[in-house]
N, C-alpha and C positions, 0 to 999 in steps of 0.2 A: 170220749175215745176219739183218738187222733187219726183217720183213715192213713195210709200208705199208700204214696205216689207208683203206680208199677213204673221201675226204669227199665226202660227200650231196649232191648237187646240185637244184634245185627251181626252177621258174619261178615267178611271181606274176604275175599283170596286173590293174594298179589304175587305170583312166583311162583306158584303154587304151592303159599304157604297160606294157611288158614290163620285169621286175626280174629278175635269174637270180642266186638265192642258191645259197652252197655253204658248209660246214657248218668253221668254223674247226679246227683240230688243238689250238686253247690253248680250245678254248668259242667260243659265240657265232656268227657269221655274216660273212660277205664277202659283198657283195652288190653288184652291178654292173647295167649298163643295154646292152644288147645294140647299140640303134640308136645307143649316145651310148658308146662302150668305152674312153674315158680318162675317162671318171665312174664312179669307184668308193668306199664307203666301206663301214662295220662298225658292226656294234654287238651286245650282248652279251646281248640276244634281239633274238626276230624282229621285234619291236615298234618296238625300239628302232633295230636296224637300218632297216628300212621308212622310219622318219621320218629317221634318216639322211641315205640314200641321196636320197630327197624335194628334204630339202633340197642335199645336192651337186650334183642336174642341175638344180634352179632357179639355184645359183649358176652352174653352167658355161654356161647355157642365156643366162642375161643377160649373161656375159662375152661369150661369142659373139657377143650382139646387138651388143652396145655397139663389138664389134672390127668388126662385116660378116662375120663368119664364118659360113658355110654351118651352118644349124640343119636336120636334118631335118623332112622336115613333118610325121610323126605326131608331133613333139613340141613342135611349133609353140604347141598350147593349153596345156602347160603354162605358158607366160609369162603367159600371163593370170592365173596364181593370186596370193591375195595372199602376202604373203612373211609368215612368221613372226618375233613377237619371242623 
């Protein structure tokens, strides 16, 4: 029987938005947004991941908008950011 590596779990709060990374099995990071849990994305440091994820809840954030879908309100001020090229 093949034991199970536990991967590393970790919060970050940047904006005062909460990020909850957890440590990939192939490298790198999965990294998720608690208050938003269908915005997830990766990247292969923690850096990389970070701006990631950044940018996935600005995108789900403005789909939202655009649909009338219910945004939570702590993450209401991220819409006001400007969007990266």
């Amino acid at each position: 029987m093949k034991s199970k590596k536990s991967q590393a779990k970790f919060k970050v709060t940047k904006e005062g938005v909460e990020f909850l990374f957890e440590t990939a099995e192939e490298g790198g990071y999965v990294v998720s947004v608690p208050l938003y849990p269908s915005c997830v994305s990766q990247g292969e440091t923690f850096e990389e991941a970070l701006a990631n994820i950044e940018d996935a809840l600005l995108g789900c954030l403005l789909a939202a908008h655009d649909l009338n879908l219910p945004i939570p309100k702590e993450l209401e001020h991220f819409l006001h950011q400007p969007v990266k090229s």
